[in-house]
C-alpha positions as CSV (number, residue, x, y, z in Angstrom):
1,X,-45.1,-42.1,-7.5
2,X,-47.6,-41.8,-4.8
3,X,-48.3,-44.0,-2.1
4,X,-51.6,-44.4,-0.7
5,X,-52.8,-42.6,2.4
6,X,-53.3,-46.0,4.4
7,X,-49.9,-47.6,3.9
8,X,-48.1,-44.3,4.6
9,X,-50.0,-44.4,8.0
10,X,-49.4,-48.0,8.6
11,X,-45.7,-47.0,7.6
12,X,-45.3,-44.3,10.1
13,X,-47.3,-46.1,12.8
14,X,-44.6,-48.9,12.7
15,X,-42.2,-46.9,12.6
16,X,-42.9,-44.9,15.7
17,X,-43.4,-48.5,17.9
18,X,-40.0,-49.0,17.0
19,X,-39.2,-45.6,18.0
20,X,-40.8,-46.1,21.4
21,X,-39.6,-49.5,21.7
22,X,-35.9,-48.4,21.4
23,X,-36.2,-45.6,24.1
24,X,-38.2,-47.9,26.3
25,X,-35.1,-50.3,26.0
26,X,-32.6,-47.5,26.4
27,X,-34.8,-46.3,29.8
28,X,-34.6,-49.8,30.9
29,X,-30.8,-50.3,30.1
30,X,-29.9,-46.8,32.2
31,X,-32.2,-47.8,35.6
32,X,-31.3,-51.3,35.9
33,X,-27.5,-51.7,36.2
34,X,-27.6,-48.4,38.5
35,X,-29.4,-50.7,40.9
36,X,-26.9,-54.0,41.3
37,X,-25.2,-54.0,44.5
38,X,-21.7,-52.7,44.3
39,X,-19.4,-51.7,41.4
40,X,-16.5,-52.0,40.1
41,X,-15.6,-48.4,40.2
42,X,-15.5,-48.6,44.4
43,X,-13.0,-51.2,44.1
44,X,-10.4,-49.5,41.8
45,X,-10.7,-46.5,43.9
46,X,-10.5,-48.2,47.3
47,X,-7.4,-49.7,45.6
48,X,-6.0,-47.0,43.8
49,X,-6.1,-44.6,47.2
50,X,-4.1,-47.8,48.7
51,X,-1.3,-48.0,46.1
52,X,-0.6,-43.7,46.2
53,X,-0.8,-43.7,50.1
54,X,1.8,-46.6,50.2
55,X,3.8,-44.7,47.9
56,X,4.2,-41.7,49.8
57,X,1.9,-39.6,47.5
58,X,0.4,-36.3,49.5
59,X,-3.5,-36.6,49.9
60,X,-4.2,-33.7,47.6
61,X,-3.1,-35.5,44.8
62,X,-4.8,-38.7,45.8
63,X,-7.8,-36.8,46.1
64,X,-7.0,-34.9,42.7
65,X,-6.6,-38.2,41.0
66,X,-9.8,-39.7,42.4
67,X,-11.7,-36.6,41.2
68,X,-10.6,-37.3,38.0
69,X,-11.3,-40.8,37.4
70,X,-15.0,-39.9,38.9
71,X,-15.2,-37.5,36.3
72,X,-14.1,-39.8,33.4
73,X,-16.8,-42.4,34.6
74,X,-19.5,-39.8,35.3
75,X,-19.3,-40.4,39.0
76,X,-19.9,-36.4,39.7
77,X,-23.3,-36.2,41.8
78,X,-25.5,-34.9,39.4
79,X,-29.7,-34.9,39.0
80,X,-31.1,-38.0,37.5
81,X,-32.3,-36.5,35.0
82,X,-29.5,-34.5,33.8
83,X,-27.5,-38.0,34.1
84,X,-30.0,-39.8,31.8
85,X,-30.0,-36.8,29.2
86,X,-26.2,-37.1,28.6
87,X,-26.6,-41.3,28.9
88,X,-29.0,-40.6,26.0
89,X,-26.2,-38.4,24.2
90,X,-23.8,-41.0,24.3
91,X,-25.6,-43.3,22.5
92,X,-26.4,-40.8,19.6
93,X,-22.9,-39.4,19.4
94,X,-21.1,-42.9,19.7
95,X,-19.5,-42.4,23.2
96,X,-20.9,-45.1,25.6
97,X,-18.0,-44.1,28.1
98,X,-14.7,-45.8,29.1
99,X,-14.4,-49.3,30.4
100,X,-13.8,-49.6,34.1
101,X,-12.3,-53.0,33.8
102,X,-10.2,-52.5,30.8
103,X,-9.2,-48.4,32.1
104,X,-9.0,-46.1,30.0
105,X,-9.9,-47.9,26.9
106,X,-13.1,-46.4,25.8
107,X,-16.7,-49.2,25.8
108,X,-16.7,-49.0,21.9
109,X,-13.3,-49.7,21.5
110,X,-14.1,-52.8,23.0
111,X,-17.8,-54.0,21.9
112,X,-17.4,-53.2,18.0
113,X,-13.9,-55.7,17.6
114,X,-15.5,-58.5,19.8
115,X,-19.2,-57.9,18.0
116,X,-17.0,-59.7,15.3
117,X,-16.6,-62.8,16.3
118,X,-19.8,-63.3,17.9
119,X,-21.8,-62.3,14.9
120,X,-19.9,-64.4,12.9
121,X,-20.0,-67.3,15.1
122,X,-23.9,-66.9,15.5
123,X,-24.6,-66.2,12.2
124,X,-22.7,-69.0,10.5
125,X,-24.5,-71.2,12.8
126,X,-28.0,-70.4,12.7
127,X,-28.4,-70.1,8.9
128,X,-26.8,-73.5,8.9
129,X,-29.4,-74.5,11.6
130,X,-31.9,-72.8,10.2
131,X,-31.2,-74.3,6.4
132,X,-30.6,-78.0,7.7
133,X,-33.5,-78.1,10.3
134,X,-35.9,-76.5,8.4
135,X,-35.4,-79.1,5.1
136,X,-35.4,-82.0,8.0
137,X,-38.9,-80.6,9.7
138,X,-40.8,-81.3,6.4
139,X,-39.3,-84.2,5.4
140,X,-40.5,-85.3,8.8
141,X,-43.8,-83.6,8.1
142,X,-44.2,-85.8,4.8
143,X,-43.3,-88.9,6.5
144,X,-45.3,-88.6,9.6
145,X,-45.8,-91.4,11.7
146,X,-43.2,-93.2,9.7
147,X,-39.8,-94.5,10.6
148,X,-38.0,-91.3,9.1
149,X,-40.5,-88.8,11.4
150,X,-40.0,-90.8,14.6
151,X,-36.2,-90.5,14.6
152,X,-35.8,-87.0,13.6
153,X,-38.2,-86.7,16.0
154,X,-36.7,-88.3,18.6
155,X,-33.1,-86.7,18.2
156,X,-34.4,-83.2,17.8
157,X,-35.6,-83.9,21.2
158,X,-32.5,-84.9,22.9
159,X,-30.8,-82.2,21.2
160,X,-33.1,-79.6,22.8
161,X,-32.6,-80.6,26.2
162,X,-28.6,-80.4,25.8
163,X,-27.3,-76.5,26.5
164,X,-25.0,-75.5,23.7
165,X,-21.7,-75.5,25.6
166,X,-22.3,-79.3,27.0
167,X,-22.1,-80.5,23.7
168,X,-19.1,-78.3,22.5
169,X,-17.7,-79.5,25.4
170,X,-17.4,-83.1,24.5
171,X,-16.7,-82.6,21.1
172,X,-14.1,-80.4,22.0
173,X,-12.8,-83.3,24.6
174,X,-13.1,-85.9,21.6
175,X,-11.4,-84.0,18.4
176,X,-9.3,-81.5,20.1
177,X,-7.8,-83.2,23.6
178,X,-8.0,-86.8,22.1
179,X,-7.9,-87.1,19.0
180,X,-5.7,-83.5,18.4
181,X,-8.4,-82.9,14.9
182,X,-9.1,-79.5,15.9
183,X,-7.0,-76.7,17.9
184,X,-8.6,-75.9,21.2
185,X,-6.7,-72.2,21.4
186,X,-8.2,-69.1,19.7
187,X,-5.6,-67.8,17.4
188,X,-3.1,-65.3,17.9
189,X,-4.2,-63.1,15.1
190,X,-1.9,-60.5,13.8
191,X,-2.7,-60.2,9.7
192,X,-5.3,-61.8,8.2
193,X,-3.8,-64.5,5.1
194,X,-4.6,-68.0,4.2
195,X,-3.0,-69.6,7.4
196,X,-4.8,-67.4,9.3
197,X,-7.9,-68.2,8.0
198,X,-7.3,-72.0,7.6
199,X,-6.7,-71.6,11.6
200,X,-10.2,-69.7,12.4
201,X,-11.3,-72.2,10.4
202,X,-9.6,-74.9,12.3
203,X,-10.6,-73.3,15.5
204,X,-14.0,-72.5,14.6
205,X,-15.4,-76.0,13.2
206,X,-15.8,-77.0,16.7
207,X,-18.0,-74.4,18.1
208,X,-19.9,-74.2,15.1
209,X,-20.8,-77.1,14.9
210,X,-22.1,-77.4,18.4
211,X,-24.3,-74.4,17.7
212,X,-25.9,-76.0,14.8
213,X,-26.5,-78.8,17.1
214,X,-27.9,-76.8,20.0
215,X,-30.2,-74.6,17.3
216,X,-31.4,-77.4,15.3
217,X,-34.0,-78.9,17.3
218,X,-36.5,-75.9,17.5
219,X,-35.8,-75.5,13.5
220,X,-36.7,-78.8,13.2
221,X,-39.7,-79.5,15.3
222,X,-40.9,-75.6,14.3
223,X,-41.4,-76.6,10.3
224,X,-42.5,-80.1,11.0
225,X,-45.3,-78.7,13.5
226,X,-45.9,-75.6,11.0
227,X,-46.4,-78.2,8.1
228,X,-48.6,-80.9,9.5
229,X,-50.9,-78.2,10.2
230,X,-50.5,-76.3,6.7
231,X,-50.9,-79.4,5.6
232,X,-54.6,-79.9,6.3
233,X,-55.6,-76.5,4.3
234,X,-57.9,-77.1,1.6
235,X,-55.3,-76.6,-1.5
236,X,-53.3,-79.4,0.0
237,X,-55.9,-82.0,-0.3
238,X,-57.0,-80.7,-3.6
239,X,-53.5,-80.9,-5.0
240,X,-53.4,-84.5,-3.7
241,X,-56.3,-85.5,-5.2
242,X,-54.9,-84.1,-8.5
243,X,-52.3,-86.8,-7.6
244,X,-49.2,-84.1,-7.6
245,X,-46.1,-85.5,-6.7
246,X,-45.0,-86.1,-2.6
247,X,-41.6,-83.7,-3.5
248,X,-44.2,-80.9,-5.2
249,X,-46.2,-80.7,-2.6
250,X,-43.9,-80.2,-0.2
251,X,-42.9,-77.4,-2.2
252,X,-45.9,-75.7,-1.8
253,X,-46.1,-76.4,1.8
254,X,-42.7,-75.6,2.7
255,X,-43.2,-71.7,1.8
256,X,-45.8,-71.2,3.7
257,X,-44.5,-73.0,6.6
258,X,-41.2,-71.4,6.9
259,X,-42.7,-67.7,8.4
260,X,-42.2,-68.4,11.9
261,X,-39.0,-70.4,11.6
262,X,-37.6,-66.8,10.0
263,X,-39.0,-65.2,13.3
264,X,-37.2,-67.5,15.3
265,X,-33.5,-67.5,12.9
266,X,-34.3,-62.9,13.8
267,X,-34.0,-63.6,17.3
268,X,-31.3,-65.9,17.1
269,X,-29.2,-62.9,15.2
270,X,-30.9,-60.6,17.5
271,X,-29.3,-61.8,20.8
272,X,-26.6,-63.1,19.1
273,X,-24.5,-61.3,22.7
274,X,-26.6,-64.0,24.9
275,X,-26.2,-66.7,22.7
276,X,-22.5,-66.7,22.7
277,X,-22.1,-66.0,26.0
278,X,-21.6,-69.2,27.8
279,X,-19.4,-70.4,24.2
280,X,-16.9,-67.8,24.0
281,X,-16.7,-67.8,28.1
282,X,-15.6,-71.8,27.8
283,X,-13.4,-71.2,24.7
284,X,-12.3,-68.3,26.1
285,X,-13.1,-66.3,22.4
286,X,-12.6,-62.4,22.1
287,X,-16.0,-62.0,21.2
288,X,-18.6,-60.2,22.6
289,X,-20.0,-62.8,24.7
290,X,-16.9,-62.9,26.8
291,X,-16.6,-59.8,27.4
292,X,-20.1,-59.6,28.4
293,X,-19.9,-62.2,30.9
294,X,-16.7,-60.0,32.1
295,X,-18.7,-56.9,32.5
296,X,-21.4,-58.6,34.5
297,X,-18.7,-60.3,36.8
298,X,-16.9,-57.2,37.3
299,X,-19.9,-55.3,37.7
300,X,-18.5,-52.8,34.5
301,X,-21.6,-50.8,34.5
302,X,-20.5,-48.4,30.9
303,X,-19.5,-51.8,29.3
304,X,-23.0,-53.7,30.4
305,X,-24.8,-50.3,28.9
306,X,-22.8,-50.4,26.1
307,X,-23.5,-54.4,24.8
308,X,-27.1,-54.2,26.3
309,X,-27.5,-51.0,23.2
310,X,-25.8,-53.5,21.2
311,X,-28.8,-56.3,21.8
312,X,-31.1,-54.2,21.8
313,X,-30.5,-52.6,18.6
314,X,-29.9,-55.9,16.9
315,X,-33.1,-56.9,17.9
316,X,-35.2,-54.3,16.7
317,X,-33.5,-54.5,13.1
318,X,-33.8,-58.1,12.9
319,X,-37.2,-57.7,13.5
320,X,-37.6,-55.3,11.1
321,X,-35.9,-57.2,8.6
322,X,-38.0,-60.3,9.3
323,X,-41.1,-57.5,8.9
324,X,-40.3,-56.7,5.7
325,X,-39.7,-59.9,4.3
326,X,-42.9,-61.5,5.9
327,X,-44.2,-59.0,3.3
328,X,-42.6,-60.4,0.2
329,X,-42.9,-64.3,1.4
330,X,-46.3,-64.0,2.1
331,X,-48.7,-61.8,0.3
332,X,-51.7,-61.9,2.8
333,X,-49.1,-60.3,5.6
334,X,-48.1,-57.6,2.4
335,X,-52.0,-57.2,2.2
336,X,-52.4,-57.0,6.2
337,X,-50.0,-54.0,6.6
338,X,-51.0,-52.1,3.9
């Protein structure tokens, strides 16, 4: 089967934007945390020196033992250049360095494990969100100016202008402190069973639930805003006036309407690191958020590297994904890309 000359161009041109876009992103991860004040590194060293000096240990090996941990970290003056070339090697061969905070357990012994719960927690979320406040948008849409529009309305509104954590916060202060519904502890998970999962499950209703919250409003307001103007196109007012039904031309609508609602549930999954930062930091959840907020705290420069590749990566396949199926939702962007 042959492909036309056109689409393998338009194929290999998108390709290489993501190409560039990925080592722009990797350039920009390597320059920035080398310029925040201070580091974590100094510290350990500074403390480290201290501890052998109090305990009677000879300089030479105090200085042998600091050479050392340089080296482990990269801390050996080298050329920029050289530096960036095996920062760029890392990432290809899957060693993004050791952890200053948690020494000498390597960075992707600590982002893969937590990327778990984040994901999860994100991604149960936002298709809930994205499901729930997509169906309630165009019901809004078909009710407009009535009763039904004006209070989804008006809640997806309030809901937008509370942070995520604010609202897991109460609920957390209603069903776990007050009313003891809901365990406010992560679980101490050894082997994964039925009790285990009945107490992630236990755990986990809480934040989840405050995510949808916190995610629902721009699903919402997104599909009712994308309908009421989809709804003006020409086949619209044709297929009322061949008095279809309310629910079949919402239908109709609602396809067409949900493009940049899937661009906005990408992004969502794309920094799904951000998102969970300030939840898992609260709850105090083993996921990638918290750790995140631990490396930027500490100043961890290989574990900021290491979940700054994560996000970065995530984003560009998300949007890839949402790319390709653009193409099969909507013919005319199939048609455009060709």
């Amino acid at each position: 089967m042959k492909f036309p000359t056109q689409t393998l161009v338009s194929v290999m041109k998108r390709i290489g934007i993501y190409v560039a876009a990925f080592f722009v992103a990797l350039t920009v991860n390597f320059i920035l945390p080398r310029l925040m004040p201070g580091s974590a590194l100094v510290t350990l060293l500074t403390m480290l020196q201290g501890a052998l000096s109090e305990a009677g240990v000879s300089s030479s090996l105090v200085a042998a033992e600091i050479k050392q941990i340089e080296e482990a970290f990269g801390l050996v003056p080298k050329p920029w250049y050289i530096e960036y070339f095996d920062y760029i090697k890392g990432i290809f061969t899957g060693n993004l360095g050791v952890s200053i905070t948690f020494y000498p357990t390597s960075v992707m012994h600590i982002v893969l494990p937590s990327m778990i719960w984040s994901i999860g927690l994100v991604v149960i979320s936002s298709v809930l969100a994205f499901f729930l406040g997509s169906w309630l948008g165009s019901v809004a849409a078909m009710r407009r100016r009535g009763s039904i529009d004006t209070a989804v309305v008006v809640i997806a509104s309030i809901l937008a202008t509370v942070p995520a954590f604010v609202t897991i916060m109460y609920l957390e202060m209603g069903f776990s402190v007050n009313m003891h519904l809901v365990s406010l502890t992560f679980p101490n998970i050894k082997t994964f069973s039925t009790k285990t999962l009945m107490e992630l499950f236990n755990f986990y209703s809480v934040p989840v639930v405050g995510m949808v919250l916190s995610l629902l409003s721009g699903f919402i307001l997104g599909m009712r805003n994308n309908m009421l103007h989809t709804m003006r196109d020409n086949y619209v007012l044709y297929a009322e006036l061949l008095g279809f039904k309310s629910s079949t031309i919402r239908r109709m609508v609602y396809k067409n309407s949900l493009l940049p609602n899937i661009t906005g549930f990408a992004l969502i999954l794309g920094l799904a690191v951000s998102s969970a930062l300030t939840v898992e930091g609260l709850l105090t959840i083993p996921g990638a958020g918290y750790f995140f907020g631990l490396s930027l705290t500490s100043k961890d420069l290989p574990l900021i590297q290491g979940y700054f590749f994560v996000i970065v990566l995530m984003l560009l396949i998300s949007i890839a994904i949402v790319e390709v199926l653009y193409g099969i939702i909507d013919p005319r962007a199939r048609g455009a890309s060709a």
